[in-house]
PyMOL Python script that loads the backbone (N, CA, C, O; Angstrom):
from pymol import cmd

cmd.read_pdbstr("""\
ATOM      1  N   UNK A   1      10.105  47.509  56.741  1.00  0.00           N
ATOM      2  CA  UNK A   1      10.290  46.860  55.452  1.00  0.00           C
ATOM      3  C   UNK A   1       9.024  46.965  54.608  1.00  0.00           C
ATOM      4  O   UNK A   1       9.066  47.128  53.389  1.00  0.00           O
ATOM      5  N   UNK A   2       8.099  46.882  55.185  1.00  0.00           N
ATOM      6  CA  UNK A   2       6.443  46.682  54.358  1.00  0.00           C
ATOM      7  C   UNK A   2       6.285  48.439  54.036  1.00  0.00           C
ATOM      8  O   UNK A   2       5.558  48.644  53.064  1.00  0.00           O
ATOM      9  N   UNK A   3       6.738  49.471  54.566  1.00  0.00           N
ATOM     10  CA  UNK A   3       6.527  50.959  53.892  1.00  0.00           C
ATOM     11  C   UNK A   3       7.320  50.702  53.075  1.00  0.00           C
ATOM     12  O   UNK A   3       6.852  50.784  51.939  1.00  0.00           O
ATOM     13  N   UNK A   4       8.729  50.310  53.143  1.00  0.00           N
ATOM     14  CA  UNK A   4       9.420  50.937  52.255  1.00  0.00           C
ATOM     15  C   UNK A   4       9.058  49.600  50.510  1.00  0.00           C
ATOM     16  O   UNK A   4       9.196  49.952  49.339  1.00  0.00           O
ATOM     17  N   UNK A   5       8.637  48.255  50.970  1.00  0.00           N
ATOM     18  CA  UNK A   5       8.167  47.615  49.830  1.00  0.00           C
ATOM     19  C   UNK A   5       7.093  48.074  49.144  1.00  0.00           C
ATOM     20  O   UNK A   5       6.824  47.718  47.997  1.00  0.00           O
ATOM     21  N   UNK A   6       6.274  49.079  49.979  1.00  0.00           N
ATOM     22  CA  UNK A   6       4.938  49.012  49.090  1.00  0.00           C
ATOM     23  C   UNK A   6       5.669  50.408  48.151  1.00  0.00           C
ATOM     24  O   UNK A   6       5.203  50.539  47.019  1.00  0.00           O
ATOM     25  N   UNK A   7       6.592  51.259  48.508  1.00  0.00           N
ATOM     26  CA  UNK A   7       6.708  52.095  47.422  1.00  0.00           C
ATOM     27  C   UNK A   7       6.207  53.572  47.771  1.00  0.00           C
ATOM     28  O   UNK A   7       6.756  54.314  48.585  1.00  0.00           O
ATOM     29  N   UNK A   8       5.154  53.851  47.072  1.00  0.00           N
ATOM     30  CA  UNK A   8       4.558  55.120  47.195  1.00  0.00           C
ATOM     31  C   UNK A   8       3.337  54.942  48.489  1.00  0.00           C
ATOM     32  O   UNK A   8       2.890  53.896  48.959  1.00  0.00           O
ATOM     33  N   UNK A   9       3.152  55.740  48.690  1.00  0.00           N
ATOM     34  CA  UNK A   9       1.622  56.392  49.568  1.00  0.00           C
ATOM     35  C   UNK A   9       1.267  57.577  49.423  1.00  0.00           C
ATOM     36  O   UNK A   9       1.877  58.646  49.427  1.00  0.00           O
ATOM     37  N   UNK A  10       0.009  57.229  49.269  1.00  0.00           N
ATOM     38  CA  UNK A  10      -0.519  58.947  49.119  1.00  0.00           C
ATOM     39  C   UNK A  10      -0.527  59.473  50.698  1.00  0.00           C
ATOM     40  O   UNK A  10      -0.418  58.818  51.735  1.00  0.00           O
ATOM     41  N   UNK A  11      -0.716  61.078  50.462  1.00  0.00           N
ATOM     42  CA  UNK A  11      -0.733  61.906  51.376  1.00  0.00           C
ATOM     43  C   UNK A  11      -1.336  61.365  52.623  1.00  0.00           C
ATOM     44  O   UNK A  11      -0.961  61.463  53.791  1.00  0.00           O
ATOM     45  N   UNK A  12      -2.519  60.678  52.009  1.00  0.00           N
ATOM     46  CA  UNK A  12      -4.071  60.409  52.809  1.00  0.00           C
ATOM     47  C   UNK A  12      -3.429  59.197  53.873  1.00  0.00           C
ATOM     48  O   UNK A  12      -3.256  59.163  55.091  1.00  0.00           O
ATOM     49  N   UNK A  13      -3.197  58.321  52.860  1.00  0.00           N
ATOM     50  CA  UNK A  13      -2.223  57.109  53.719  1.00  0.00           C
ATOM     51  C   UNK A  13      -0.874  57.157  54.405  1.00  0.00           C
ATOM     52  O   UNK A  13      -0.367  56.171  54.940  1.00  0.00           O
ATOM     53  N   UNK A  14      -0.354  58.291  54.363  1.00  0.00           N
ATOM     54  CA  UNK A  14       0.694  58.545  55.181  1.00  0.00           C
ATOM     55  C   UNK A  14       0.225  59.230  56.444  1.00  0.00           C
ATOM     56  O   UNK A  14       0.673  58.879  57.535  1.00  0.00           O
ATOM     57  N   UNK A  15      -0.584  60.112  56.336  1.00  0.00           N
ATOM     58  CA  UNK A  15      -1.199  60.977  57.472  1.00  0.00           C
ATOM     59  C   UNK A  15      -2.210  59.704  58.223  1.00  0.00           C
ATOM     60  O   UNK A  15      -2.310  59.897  59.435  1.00  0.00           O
ATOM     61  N   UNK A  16      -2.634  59.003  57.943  1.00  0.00           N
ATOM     62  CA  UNK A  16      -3.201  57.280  58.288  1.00  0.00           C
ATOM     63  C   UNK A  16      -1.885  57.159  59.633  1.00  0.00           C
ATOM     64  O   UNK A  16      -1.878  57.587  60.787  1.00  0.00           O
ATOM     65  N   UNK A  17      -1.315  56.722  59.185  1.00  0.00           N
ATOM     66  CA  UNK A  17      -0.277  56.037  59.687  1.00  0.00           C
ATOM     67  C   UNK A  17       0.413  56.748  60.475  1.00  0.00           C
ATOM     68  O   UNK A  17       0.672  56.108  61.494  1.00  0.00           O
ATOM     69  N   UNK A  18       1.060  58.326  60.484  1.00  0.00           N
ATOM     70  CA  UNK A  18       2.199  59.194  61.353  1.00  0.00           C
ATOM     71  C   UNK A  18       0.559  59.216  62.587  1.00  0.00           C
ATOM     72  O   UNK A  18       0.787  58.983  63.774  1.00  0.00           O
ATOM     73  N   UNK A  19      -0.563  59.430  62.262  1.00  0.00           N
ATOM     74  CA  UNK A  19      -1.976  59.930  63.199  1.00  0.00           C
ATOM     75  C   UNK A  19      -1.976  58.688  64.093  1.00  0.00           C
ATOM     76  O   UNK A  19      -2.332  58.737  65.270  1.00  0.00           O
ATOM     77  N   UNK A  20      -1.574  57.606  63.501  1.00  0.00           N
ATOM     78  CA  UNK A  20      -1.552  56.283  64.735  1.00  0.00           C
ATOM     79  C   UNK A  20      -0.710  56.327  65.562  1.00  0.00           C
ATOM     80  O   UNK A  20      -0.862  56.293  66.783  1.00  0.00           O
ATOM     81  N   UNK A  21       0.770  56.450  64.637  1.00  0.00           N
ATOM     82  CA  UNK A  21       1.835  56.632  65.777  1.00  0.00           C
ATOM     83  C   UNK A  21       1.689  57.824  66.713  1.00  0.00           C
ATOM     84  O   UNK A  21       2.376  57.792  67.734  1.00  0.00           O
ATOM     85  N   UNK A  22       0.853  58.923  66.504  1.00  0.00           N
ATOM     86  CA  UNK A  22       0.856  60.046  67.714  1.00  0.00           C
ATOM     87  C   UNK A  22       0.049  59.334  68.196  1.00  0.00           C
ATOM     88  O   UNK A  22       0.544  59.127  69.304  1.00  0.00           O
ATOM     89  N   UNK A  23      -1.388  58.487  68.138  1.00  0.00           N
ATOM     90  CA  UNK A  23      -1.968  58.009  68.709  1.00  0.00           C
ATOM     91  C   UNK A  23      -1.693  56.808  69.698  1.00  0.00           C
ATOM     92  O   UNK A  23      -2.360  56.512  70.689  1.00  0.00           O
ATOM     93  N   UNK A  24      -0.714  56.266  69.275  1.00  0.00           N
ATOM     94  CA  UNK A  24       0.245  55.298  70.511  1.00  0.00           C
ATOM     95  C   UNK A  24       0.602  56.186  71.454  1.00  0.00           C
ATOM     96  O   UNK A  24       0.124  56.333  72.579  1.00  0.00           O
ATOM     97  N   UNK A  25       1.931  57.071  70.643  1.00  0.00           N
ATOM     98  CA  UNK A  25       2.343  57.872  71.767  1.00  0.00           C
ATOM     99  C   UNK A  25       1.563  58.927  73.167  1.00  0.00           C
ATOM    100  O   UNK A  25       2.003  59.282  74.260  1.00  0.00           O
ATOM    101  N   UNK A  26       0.199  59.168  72.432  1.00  0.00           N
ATOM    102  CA  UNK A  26      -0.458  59.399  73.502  1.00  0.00           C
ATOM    103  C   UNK A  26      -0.641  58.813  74.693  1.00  0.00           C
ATOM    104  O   UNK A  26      -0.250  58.958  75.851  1.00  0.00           O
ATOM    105  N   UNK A  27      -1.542  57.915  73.907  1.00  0.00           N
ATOM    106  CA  UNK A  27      -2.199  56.405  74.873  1.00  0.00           C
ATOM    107  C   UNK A  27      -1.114  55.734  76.018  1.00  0.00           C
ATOM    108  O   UNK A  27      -1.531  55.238  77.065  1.00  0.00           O
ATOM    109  N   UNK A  28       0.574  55.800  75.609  1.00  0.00           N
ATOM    110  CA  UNK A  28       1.256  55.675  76.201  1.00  0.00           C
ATOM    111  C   UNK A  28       1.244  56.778  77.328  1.00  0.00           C
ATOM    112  O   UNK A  28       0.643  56.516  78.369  1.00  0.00           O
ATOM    113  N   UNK A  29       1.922  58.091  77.170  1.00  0.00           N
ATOM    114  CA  UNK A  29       1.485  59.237  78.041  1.00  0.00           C
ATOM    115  C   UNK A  29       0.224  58.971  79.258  1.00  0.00           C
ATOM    116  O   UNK A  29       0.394  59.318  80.427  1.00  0.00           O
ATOM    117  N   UNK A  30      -0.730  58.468  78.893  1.00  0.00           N
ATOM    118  CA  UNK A  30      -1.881  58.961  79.349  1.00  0.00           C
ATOM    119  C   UNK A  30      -1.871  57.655  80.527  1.00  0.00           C
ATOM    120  O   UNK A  30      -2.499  57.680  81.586  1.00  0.00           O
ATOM    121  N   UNK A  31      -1.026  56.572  80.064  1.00  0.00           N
ATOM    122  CA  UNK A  31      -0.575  55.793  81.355  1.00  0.00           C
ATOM    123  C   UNK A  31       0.778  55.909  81.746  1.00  0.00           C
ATOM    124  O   UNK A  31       1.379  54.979  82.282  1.00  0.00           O
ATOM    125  N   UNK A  32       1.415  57.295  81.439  1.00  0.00           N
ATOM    126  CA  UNK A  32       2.847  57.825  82.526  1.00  0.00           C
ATOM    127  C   UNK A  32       3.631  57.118  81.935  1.00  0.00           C
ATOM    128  O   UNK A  32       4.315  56.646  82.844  1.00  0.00           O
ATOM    129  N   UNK A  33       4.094  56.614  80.748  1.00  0.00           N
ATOM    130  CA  UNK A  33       4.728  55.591  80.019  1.00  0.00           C
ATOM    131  C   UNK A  33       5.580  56.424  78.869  1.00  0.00           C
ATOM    132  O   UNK A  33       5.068  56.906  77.858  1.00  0.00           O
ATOM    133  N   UNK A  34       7.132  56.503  79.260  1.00  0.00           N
ATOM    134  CA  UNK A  34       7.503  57.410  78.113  1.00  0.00           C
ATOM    135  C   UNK A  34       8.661  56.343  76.908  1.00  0.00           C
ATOM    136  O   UNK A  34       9.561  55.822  77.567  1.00  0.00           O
ATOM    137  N   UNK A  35       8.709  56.129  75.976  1.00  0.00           N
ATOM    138  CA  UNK A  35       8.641  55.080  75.186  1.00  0.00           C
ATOM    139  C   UNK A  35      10.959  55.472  75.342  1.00  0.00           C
ATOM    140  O   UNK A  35      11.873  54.855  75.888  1.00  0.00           O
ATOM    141  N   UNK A  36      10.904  56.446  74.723  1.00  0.00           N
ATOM    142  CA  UNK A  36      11.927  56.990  75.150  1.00  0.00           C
ATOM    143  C   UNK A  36      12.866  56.793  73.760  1.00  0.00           C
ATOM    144  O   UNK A  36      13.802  57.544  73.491  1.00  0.00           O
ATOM    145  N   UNK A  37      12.387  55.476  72.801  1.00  0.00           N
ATOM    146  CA  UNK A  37      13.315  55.363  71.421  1.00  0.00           C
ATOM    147  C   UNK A  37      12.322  55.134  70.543  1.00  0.00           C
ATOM    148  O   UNK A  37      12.301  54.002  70.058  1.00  0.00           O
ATOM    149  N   UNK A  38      11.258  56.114  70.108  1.00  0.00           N
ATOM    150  CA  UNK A  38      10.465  56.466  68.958  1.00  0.00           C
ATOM    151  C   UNK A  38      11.275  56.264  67.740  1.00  0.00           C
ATOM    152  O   UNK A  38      12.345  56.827  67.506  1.00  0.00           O
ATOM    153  N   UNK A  39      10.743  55.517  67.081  1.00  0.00           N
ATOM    154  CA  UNK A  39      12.093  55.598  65.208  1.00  0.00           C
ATOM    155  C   UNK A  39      10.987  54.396  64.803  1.00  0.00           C
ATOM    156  O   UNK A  39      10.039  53.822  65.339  1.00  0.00           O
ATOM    157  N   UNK A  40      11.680  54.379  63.565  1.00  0.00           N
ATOM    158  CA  UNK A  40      10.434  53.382  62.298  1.00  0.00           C
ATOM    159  C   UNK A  40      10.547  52.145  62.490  1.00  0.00           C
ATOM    160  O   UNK A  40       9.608  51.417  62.167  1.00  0.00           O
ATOM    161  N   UNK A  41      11.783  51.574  63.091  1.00  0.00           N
ATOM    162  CA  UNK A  41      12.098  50.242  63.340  1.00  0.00           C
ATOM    163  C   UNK A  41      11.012  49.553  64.533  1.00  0.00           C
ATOM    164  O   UNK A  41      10.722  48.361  64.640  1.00  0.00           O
ATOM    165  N   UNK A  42      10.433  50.907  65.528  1.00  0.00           N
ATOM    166  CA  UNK A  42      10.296  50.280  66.792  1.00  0.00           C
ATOM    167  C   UNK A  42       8.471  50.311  66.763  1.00  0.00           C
ATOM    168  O   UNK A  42       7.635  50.424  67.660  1.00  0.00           O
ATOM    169  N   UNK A  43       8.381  50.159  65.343  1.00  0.00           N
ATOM    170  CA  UNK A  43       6.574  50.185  64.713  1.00  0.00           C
ATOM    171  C   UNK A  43       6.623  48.911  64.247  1.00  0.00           C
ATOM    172  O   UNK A  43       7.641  48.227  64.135  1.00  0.00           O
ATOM    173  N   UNK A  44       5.348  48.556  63.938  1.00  0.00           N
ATOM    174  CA  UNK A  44       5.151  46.791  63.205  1.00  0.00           C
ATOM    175  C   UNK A  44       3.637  46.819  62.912  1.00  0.00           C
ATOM    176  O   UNK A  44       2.757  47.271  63.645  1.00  0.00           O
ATOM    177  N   UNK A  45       3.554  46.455  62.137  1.00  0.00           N
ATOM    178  CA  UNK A  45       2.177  45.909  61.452  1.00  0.00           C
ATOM    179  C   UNK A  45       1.440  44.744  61.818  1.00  0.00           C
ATOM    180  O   UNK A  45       1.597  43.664  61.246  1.00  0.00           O
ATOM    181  N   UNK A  46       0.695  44.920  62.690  1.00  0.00           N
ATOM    182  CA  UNK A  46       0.293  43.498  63.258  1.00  0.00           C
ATOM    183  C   UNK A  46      -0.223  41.983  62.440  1.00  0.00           C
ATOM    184  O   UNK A  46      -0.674  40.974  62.980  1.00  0.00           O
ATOM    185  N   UNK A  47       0.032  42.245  60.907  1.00  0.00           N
ATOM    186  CA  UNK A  47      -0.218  41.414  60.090  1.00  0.00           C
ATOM    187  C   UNK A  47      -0.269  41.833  58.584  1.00  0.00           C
ATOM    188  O   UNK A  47      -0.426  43.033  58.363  1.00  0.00           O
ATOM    189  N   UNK A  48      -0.143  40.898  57.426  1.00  0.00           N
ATOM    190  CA  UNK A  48       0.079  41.472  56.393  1.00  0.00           C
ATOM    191  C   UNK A  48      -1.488  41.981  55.674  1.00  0.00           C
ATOM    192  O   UNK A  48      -1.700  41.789  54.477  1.00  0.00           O
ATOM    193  N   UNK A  49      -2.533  42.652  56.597  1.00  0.00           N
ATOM    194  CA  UNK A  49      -3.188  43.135  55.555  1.00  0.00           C
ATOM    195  C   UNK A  49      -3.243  44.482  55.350  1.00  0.00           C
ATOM    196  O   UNK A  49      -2.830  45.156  56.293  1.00  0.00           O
ATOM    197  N   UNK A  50      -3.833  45.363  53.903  1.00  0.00           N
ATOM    198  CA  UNK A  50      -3.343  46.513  53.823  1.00  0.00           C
ATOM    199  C   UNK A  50      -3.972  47.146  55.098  1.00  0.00           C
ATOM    200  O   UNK A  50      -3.292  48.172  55.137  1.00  0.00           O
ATOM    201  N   UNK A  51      -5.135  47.267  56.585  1.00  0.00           N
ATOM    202  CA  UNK A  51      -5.385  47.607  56.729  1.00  0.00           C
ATOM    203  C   UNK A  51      -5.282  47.572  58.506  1.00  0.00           C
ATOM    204  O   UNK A  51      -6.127  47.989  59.298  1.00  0.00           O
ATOM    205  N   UNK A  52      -3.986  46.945  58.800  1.00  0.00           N
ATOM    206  CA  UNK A  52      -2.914  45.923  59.556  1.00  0.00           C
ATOM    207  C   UNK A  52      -2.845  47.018  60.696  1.00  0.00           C
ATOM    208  O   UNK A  52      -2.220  48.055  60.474  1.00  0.00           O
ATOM    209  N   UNK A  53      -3.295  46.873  61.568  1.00  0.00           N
ATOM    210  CA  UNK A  53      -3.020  48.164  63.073  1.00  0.00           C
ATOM    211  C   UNK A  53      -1.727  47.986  63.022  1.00  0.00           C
ATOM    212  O   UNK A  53      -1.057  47.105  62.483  1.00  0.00           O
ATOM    213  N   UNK A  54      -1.318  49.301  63.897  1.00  0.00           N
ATOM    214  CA  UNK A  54       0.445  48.799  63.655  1.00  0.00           C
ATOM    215  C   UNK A  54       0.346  49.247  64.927  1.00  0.00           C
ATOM    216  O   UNK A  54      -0.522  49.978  65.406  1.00  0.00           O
ATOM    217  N   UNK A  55       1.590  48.608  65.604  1.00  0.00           N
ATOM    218  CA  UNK A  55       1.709  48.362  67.396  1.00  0.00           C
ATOM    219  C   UNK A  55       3.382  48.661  67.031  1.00  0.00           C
ATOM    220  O   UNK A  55       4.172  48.522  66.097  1.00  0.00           O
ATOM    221  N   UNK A  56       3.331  49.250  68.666  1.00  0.00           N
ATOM    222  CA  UNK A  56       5.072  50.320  69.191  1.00  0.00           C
ATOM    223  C   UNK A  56       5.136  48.635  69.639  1.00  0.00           C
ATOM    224  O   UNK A  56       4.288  47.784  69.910  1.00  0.00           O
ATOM    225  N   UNK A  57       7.013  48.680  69.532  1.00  0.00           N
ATOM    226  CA  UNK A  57       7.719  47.523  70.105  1.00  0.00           C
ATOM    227  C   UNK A  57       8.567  47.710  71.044  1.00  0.00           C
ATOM    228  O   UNK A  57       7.874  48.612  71.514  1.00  0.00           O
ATOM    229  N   UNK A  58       9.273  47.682  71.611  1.00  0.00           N
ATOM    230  CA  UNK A  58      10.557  47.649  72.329  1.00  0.00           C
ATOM    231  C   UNK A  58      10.398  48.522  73.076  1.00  0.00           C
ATOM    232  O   UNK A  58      10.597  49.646  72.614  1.00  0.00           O
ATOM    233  N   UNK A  59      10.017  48.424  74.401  1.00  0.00           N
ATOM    234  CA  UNK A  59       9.951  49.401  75.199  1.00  0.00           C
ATOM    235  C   UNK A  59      10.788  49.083  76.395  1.00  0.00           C
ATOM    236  O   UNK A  59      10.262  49.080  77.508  1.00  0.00           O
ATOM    237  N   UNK A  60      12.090  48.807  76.236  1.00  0.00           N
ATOM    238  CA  UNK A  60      13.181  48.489  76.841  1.00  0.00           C
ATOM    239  C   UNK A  60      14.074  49.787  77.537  1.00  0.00           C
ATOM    240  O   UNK A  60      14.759  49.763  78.559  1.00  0.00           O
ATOM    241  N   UNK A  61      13.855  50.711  76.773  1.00  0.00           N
ATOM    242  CA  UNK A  61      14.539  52.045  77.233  1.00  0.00           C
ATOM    243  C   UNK A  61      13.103  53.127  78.326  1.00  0.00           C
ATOM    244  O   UNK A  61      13.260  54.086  79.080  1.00  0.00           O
ATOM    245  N   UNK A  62      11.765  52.334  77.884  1.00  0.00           N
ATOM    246  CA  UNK A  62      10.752  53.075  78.471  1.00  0.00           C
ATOM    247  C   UNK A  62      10.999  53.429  80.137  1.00  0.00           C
ATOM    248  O   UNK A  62      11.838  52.940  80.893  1.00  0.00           O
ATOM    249  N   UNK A  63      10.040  54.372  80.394  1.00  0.00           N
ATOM    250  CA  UNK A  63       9.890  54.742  81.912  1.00  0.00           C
ATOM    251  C   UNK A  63       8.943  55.437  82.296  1.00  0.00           C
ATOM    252  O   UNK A  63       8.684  56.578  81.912  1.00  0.00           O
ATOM    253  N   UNK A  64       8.281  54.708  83.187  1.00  0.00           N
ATOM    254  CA  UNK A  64       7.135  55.584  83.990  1.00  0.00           C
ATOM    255  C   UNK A  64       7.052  57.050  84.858  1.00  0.00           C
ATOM    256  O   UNK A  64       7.482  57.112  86.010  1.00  0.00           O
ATOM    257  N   UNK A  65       6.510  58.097  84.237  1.00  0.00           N
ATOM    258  CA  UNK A  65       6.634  59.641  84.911  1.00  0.00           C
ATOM    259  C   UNK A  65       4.775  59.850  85.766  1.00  0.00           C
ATOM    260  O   UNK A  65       3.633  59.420  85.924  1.00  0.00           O
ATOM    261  N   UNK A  66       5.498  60.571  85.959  1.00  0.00           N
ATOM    262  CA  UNK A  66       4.358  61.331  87.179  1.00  0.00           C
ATOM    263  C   UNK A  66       4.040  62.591  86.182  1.00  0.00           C
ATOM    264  O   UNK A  66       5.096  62.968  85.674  1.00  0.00           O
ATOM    265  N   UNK A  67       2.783  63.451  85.692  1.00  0.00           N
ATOM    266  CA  UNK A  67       2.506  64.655  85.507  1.00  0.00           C
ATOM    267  C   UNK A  67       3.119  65.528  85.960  1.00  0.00           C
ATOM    268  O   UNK A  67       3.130  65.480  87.190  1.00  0.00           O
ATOM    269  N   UNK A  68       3.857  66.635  85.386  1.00  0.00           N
ATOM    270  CA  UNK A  68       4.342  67.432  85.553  1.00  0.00           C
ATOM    271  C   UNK A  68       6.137  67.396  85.930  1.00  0.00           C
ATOM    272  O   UNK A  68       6.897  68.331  86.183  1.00  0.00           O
ATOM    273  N   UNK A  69       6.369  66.059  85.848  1.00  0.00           N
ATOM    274  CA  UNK A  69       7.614  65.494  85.984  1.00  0.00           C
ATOM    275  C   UNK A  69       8.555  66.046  84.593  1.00  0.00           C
ATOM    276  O   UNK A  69       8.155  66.100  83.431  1.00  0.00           O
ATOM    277  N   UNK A  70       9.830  66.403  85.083  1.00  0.00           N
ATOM    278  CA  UNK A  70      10.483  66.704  83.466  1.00  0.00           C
ATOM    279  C   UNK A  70      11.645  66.044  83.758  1.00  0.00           C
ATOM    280  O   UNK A  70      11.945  65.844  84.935  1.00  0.00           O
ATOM    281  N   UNK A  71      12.707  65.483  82.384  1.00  0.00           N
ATOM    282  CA  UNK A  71      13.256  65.036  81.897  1.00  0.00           C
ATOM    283  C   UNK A  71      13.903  65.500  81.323  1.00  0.00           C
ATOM    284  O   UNK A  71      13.394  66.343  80.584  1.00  0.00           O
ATOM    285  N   UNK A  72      15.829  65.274  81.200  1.00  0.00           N
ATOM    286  CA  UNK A  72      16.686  65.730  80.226  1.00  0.00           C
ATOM    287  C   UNK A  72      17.259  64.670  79.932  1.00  0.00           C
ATOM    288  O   UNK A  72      16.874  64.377  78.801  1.00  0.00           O
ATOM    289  N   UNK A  73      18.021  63.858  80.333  1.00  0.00           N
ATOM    290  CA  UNK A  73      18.358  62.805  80.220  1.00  0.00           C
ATOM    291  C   UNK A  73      18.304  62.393  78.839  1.00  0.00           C
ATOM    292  O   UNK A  73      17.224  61.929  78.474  1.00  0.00           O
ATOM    293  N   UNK A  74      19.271  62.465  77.961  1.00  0.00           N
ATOM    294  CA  UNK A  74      19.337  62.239  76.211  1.00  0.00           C
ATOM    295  C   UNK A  74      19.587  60.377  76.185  1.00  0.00           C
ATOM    296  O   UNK A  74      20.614  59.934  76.700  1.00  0.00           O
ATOM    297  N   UNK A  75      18.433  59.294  75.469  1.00  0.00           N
ATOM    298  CA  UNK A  75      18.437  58.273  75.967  1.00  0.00           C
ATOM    299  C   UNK A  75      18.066  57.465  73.947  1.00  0.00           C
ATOM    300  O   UNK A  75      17.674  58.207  73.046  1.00  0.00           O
ATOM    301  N   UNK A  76      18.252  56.357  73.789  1.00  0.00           N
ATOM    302  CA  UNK A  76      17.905  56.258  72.621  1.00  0.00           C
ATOM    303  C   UNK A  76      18.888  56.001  71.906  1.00  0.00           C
ATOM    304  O   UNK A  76      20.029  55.942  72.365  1.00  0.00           O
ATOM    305  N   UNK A  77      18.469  55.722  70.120  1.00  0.00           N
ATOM    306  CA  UNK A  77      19.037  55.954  69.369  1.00  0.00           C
ATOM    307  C   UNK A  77      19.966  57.041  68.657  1.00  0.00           C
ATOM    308  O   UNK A  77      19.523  57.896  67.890  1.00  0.00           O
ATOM    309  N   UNK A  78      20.570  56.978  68.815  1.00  0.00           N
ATOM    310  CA  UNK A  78      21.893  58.243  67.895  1.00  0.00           C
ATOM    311  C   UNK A  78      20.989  59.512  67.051  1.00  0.00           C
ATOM    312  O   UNK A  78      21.589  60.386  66.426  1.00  0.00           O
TER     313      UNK A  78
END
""", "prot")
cmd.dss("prot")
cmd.show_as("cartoon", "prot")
cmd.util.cbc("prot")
cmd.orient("prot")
């Protein structure tokens, strides 16, 4: 709700923000943690200032892998 209220963002501030979410999704990875329903809903702003870390939510569908482990299993949102 708070992207789509503020309206516009520049380039600079969008690349801000998609660079965090790869940066979760790493940090997740890097403790074998696969989130499994990535989408805009499952982000949050940890508070209303413009400069607000934003934290992954719902990790209800998540699951722990081993390196080199693969996955097909289609899981998630539509």
């Amino acid at each position: 709700d708070r992207i789509v209220a503020r309206g516009h963002y520049t380039e600079r501030a969008a690349a801000a923000v998609v660079r965090t979410i790869v940066e979760v999704v790493q940090l997740c990875h890097k403790h074998g943690v696969i989130h499994r329903d990535l989408k805009p809903e499952n982000f949050l702003f940890a508070n209303k200032k413009e400069n607000s870390p934003l934290k992954a939510i719902d990790f209800g569908l998540s699951i722990f892998f081993k390196p080199g482990e693969k996955f097909s299993e289609i899981v998630g949102s539509p």
